[in-house]
N, C-alpha and C positions, 0 to 999 in steps of 0.2 A: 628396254628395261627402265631407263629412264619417265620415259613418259607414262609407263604402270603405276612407276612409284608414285609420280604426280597425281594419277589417278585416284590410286588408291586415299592418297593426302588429303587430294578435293572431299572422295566422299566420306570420310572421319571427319573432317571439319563441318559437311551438311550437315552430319547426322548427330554432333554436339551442338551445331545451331540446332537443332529440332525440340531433343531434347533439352535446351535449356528453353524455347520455346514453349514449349508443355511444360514446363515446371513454371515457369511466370503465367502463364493462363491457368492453371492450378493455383495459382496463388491470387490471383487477382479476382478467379472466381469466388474462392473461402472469403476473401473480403467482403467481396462484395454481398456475398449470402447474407452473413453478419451484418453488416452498415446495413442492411435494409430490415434485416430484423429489428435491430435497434432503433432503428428509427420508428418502425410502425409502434414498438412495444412501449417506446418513450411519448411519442404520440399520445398513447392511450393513458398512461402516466399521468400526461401535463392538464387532462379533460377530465383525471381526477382529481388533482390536489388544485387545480384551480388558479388564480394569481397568487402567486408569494405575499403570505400574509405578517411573516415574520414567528409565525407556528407552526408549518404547513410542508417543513423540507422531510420528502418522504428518508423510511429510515428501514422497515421491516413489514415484515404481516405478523400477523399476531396467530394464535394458534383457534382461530374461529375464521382465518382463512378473510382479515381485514387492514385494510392499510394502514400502518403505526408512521404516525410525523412525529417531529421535533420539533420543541425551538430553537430560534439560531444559538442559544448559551449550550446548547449540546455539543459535543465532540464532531456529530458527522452532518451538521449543516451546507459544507464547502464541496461535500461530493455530488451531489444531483448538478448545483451549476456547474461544477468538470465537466462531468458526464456532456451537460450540453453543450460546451465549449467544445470535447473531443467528438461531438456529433458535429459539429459545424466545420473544425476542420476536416474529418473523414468525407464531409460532401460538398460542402463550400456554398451550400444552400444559406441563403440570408435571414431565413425563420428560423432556424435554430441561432444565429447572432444574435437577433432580436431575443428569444426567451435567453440565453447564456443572461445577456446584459441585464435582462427582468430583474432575473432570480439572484445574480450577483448585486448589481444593487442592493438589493435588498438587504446584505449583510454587511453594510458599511458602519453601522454602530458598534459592529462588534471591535473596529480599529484598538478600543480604547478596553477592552476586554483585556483583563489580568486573572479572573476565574481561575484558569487551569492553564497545562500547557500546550493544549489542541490547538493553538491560534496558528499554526499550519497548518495545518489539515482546512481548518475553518478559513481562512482567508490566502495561503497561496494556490490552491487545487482551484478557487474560484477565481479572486483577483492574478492571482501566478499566471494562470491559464488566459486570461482577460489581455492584461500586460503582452504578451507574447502573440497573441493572433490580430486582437483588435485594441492595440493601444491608445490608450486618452491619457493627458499630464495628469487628472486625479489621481489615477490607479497609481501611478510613483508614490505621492505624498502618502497616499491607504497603506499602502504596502510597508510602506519605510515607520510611518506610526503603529504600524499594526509591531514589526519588529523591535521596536521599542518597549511597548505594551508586554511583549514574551520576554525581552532580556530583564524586564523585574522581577521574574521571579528564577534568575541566574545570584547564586551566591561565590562569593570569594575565598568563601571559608570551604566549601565542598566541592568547588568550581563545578559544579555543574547546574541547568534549569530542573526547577522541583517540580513533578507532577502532578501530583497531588497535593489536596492539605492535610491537614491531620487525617488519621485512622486507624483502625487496626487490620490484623495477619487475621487469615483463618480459624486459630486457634482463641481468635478473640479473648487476647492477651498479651501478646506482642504486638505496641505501639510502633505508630509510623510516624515520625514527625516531620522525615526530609523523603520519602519514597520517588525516588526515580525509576522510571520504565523503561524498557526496552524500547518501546513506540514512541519515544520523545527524540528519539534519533530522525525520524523522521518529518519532525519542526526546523531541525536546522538547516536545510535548503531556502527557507525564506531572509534567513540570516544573513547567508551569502548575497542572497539579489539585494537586501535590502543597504549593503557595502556598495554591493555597485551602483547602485542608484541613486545613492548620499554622496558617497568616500568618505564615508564615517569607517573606519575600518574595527572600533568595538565590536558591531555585532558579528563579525569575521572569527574574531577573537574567543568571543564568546562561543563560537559555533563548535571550533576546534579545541578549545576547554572541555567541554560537553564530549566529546568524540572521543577526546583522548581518556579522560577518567570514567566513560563507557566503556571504552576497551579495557581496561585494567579490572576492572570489578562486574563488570555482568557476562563476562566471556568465560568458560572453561578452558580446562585442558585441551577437553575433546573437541571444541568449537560448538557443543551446545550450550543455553546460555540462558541465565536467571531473568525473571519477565522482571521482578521487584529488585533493589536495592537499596537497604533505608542507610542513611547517614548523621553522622552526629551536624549538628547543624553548627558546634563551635569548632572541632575537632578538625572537621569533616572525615573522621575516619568511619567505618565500614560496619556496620551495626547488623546489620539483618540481611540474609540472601535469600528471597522466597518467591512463590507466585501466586496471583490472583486470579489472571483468567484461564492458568495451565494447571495440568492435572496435580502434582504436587508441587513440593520445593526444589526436590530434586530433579525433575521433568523437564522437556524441553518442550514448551508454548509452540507449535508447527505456526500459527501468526509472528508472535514473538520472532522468530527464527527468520522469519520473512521480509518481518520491518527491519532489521539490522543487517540483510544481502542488503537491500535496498539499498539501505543507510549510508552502509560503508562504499558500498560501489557510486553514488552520488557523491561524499567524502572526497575521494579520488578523485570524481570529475573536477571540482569544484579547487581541489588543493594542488593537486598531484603529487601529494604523497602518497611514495612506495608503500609506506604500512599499511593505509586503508586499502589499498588495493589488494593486500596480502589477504589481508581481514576479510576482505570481503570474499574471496577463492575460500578460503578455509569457511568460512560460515556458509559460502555454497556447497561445498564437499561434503559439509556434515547431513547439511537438507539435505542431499539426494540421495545420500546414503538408506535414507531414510524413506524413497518413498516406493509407492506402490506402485502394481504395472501400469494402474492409468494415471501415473503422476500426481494428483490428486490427496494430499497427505491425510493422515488421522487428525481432530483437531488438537492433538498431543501426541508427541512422538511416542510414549510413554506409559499411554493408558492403560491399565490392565498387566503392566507389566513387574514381575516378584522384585520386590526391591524400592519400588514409587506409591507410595501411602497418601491421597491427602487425607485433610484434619478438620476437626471442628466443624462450622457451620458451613466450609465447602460442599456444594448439592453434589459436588464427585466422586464424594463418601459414598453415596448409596447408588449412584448413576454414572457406572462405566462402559457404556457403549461404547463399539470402536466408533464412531459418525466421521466422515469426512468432512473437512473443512475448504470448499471452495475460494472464500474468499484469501487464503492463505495460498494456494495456487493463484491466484490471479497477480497477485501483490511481487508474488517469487516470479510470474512467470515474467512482470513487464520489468524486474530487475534484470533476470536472464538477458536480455536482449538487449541493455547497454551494458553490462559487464560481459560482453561476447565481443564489444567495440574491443576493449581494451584487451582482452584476452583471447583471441580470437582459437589460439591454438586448442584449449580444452571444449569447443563445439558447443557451448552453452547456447550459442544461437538454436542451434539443432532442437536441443531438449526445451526451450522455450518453444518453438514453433507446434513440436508435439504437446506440450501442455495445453497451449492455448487450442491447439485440435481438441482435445479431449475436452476441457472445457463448453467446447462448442454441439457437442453431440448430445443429444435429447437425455443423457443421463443429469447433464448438469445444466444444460440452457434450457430456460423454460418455455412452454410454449405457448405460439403469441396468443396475449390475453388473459393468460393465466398468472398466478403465482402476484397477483394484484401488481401485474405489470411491472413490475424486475426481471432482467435480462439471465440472471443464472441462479439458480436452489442450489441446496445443500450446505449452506454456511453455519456455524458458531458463532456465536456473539461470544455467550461465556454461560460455558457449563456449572459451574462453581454458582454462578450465580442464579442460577435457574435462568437463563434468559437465553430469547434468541437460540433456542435448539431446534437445529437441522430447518432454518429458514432462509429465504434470502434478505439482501444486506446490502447498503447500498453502497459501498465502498468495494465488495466485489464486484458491482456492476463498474465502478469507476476505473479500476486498475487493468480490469478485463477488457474496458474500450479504448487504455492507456496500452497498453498491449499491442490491441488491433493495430494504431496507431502507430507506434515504433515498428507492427512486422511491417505493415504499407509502408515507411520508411526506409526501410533495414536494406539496403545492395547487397 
């Protein structure tokens, strides 16, 4: 009886080696499929936009099916050089080093940049990314000026960084003169590096200022949450709750909602406080409540639904399509996958893994050569705005191979 049992024992132990075998060769296949798409698709990319000319960092197609660039003063400068950073570590090839460094380069003027509050997005995605794989002493000093640059337009009176500058609400009548965004949560990751890399511990300070007076005014009840928050700028009390690129006021931005899992689950990495990490379970609970069988959300939780009006000159008034929003799945799916570190017991690894599946299947990845060589369709820019509908975007492309990146990672 004995030696049965053994038996038996041995072959339960083959047969979970096996299959975890086939699940790592499933898994390394799905990578590998992807990092070679990406690469050819980026390829063809790089042989259009040419050398970084300081106008030239792709952004969209336009609806004549043509490649739309920026210049680096734009918001989404910082994600093509990611992109190529997270090509370089997915294959450890030297040609993608060499273009990362090209194209980042390129946007070292922006250090001194106080414009807006994107100076995250725009300089840690590319110098962040730089710093971490192929470090040089420059990149500290960029880095550290660059967070400097962002903490001036941090006020003491509202304690928070201001997004914009003046403007107005939809109803073009309702003045903005301190508007903070939800997407600003996602600047202060470079705040943090940029403590460690001084010990100047202001910008730390400043980071968790920002964090904290996010969470009290752009959160709900329900954990879904306002894209705008205008504030008095002497008071700093609470003037306006509304959104820009989401379908009403009342709405939940499915981006919006995106950058703030992120947000908060970065929060936590960075502090280890318990609240962010609460915030960020509850602000994931709410997305998924919310989505559809292919994971893949509406680009407003919202749209179309009795009770959610936009106003005025939002294009939302006349144009309520459900349209799915890719790049808001990419952004949520590569949060999934370090808030699953920390949380391991609610299986967010899981539902990340199948996002970024579905992601990857011909409904949303485009194919190669097409789609004026972006790696996934179907995004929003911003419906309100007539812009960017149902196009690709290059910060879905970014968070998509930040994704890839953490599953190749992930034990």
């Amino acid at each position: 009886m004995r030696n049965k049992i053994n038996y038996c024992s041995i072959l339960l132990v083959c047969c979970c080696i096996m299959s975890l075998s086939a699940c790592s060769n499933s898994k390394n296949e799905f990578i590998q499929e992807n990092i070679d798409f990406a690469v050819q698709q980026t390829q063809l990319m790089l042989k259009q936009t040419g050398e970084p000319t300081g106008k030239n960092y792709p952004r969209t197609m336009n609806d004549k099916g043509k490649l739309v660039t920026t210049s680096m003063y734009d918001w989404t400068p910082g994600f093509f050089p990611g992109s190529l950073w997270y090509l370089y570590e997915l294959t450890g090839d030297k040609n993608w080093l060499e273009e990362a460094e090209k194209w980042t380069h390129s946007l070292e003027p922006l250090k001194t940049f106080t414009g807006h509050h994107d100076l995250g997005f725009m300089m840690y995605c590319s110098y962040g990314n730089a710093l971490r794989l192929a470090p040089k002493p420059e990149y500290k000093d960029i880095l550290i000026e660059s967070a400097e640059s962002l903490s001036t337009r941090f006020s003491e009176n509202t304690q928070m960084i201001k997004s914009w500058n003046y403007r107005k609400a939809w109803n073009d009548t309702t003045e903005w003169f301190y508007p903070v965004i939800v997407d600003n949560m996602m600047n202060l990751e470079m705040l943090f590096a940029a403590t460690k890399l001084s010990g100047n511990q202001k910008y730390y300070n400043i980071a968790v200022a920002h964090a904290n007076t996010t969470l009290k005014n752009h959160i709900r009840e329900d954990f879904g949450t306002y894209h705008v928050v205008d504030f008095d700028t002497i008071t700093g009390a609470t003037l306006d709750r509304a959104t820009c690129q989401g379908f009403s006021d009342n709405s939940t931005w499915s981006r919006g909602q995106a950058w703030m899992m992120y947000g908060y689950t970065m929060m936590y990495r960075e502090t280890q406080d318990p609240v962010y990490l609460e915030t960020a379970v509850a602000l994931t609970d709410f997305y998924m409540k919310h989505l559809p069988e292919d994971l893949v959300p509406l680009w407003d939780f919202n749209v179309g639904e009795p009770g959610y009006v936009p106003e005025g000159k939002s294009y939302a008034v006349q144009f309520q399509e459900k349209l799915k929003d890719a790049s808001a799945a990419a952004i949520a799916c590569s949060a999934l996958f370090e808030l699953d570190e920390y949380v391991p017991q609610k299986s967010y690894g899981e539902l990340a893994i199948k996002m970024l599946e579905s992601l990857a299947t011909p409904k949303y990845r485009a194919e190669l050569g097409t789609t004026t060589n972006f790696l996934l369709m179907h995004s929003v820019g911003s419906i309100p705005h007539k812009a960017e509908i149902d196009k690709p975007l290059v910060y879905a492309d970014y968070y998509f191979l930040e994704a890839l990146v953490r599953f190749k990672n992930r034990k």
